[in-house]
N, C-alpha and C positions, 0 to 999 in steps of 0.2 A: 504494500500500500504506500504512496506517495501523496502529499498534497494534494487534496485538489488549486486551482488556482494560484501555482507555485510563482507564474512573472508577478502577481500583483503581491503576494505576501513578501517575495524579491524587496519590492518596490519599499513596501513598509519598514522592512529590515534597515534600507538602507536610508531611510530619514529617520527615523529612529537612532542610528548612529550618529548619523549627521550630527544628530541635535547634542548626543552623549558626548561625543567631540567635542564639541563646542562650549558645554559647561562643564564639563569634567577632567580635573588636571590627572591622568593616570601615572603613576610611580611604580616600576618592575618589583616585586617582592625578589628577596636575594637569590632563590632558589631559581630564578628562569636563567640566570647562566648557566648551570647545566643541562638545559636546553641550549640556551644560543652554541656552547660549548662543542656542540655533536655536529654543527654546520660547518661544510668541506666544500672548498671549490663556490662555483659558481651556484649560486644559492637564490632560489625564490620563496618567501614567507607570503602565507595568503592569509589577509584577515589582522594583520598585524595591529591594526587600527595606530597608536601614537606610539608603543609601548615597541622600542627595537634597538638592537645590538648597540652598545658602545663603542663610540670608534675606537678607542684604545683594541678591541680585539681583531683589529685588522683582517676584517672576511672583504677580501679583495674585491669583491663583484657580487652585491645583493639587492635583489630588487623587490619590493612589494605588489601584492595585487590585493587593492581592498576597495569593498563593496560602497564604503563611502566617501564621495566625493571632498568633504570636508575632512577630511584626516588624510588624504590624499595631498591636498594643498599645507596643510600642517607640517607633513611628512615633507614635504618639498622644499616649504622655506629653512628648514633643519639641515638643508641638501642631503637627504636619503631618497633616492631614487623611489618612485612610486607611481602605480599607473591603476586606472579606476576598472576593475573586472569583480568579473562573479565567479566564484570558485566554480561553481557548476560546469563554467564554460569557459574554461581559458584559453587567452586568445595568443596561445604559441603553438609551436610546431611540437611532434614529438620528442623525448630526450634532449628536452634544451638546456635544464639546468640538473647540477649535478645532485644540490639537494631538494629539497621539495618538505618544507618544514608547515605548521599552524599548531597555533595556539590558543585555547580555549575556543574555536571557530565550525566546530563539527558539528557542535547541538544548537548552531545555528542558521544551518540549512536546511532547506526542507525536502534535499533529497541525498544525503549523505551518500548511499551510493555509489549516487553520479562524481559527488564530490571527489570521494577516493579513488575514484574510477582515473578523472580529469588530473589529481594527483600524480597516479604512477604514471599517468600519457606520459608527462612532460617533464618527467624524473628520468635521466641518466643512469642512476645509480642508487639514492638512499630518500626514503620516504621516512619522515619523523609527527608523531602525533601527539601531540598532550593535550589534556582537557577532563572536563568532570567524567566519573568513571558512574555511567546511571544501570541500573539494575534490575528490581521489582516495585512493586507500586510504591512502598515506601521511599524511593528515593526519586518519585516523580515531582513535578513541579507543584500541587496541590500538596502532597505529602512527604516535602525529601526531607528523611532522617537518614545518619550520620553515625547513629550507632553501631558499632563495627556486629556485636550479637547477629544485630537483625540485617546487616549488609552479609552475612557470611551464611544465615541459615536461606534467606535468597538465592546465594548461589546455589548450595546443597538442592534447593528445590527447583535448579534450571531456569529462575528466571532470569538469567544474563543473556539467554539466546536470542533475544529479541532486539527491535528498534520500539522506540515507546515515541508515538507520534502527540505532542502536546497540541491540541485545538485551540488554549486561549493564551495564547504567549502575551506579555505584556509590554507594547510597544508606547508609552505613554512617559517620559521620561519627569521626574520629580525627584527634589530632597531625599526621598523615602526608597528612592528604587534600589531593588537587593537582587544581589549576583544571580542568573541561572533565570528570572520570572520572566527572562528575554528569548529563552530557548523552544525553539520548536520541533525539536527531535532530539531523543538519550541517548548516548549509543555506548558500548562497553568495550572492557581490553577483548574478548573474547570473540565481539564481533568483526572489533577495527582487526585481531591479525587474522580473521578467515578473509576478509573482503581485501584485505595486502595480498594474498598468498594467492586469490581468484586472480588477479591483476600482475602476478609472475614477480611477485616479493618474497624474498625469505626473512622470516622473523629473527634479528639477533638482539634486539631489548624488548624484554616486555615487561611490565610491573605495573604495580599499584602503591600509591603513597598512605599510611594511616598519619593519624593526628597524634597519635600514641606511643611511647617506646614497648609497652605491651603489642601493640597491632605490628610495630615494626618487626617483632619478633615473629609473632605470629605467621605472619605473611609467606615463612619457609613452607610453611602445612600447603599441601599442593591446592584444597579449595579453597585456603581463605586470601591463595595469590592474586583472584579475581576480587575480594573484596571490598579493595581498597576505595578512599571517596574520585582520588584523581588516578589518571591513568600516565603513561609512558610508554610510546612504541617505537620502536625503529627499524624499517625494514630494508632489507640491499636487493637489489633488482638481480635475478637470479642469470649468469651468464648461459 
């Protein structure tokens, strides 16, 4: 199942942004360097919105494709190269860049997919994914909990196999607005490395992050690897 009406919810996504751009100063929490960290070669980030590498890390050649026009122009006067696309549909040739990275930008499309489909196109080599790790009802947008318990008896009961398609995403930007009420599809480690591996990737990172040094241990036990709240993938294009 996919959206109905996916150019006009598109559309929404991307003033929605716009506007979050526009009044909201974002700051990298320290842990997204080892994300930027895992970028090699000639590097496209989708979805970056303001939040991107420090020059100090010298990634010779990296360019942005994000959905909103206004962090686009942001992105620019910063001189970070940046060009206005929809992940859905990028507008490159096959195997152009060597990474092919996003960040928090999967459970916000409403055909993810296609998304990681258009990912491997135009990956050379290494496909990188991070973002919230969603799972069973409890961790949907009406009901996300966070408790590692009930994220781990979830898996036990299979529901990580799915895509959880959210109906009332909330595109209305205010004071009050809280991470994730902007997403309109969950998706999981579980699913992001089958749909790498349909697309001719081999999985060499996969993980889940807990909040806890409890969870961190935990996380060796083979089901509660899937349980974590955020995810981390990385895949290499199979020769």
């Amino acid at each position: 199942m996919i959206h109905n009406n996916n150019n006009e919810l598109i559309k929404n996504i991307s003033k929605f942004y716009d506007e979050y751009h526009q009044k909201r100063d974002r700051k990298s929490p320290r842990w997204m360097k080892m994300y930027w960290d895992q970028f090699k070669g000639n590097v496209l980030e989708i979805g970056a919105g303001t939040l991107v590498p420090d020059k100090t890390m010298n990634i010779s050649n990296y360019l942005v494709a994000e959905v909103s026009p206004v962090a686009v122009r942001i992105l620019r006067k910063k001189g970070t190269n940046a060009v206005v696309a929809n992940g859905e549909n990028l507008p490159f040739k096959n195997c152009t860049f060597d990474t092919v990275a996003c960040h928090d930008v999967i459970e916000h499309t409403p055909n993810p997919e296609r998304f990681i489909e258009e990912m491997c196109r135009v990956s050379r080599d290494r496909v990188i994914i991070l973002g919230p790790n969603y799972l069973g009802e409890k961790n949907s947008i009406l009901r996300k909990h966070n408790n590692l318990f009930y994220r781990a008896l979830d898996v036990i009961r299979g529901k990580y196999k799915k895509v959880i398609r959210f109906e009332n995403s909330y595109f209305s930007y205010d004071e009050k607005w809280e991470s994730d009420l902007d997403a309109v599809t969950g998706v999981n480690l579980w699913w992001i490395k089958k749909e790498m591996e349909k697309n001719g990737f081999e999985i060499i990172t996969s993980t889940t992050f807990f909040g806890s040094k409890v969870g961190r241990i935990l996380r060796k036990l083979p089901f509660v690897k899937y349980a974590g709240s955020m995810m981390f993938v990385i895949g290499k294009k199979r020769k």
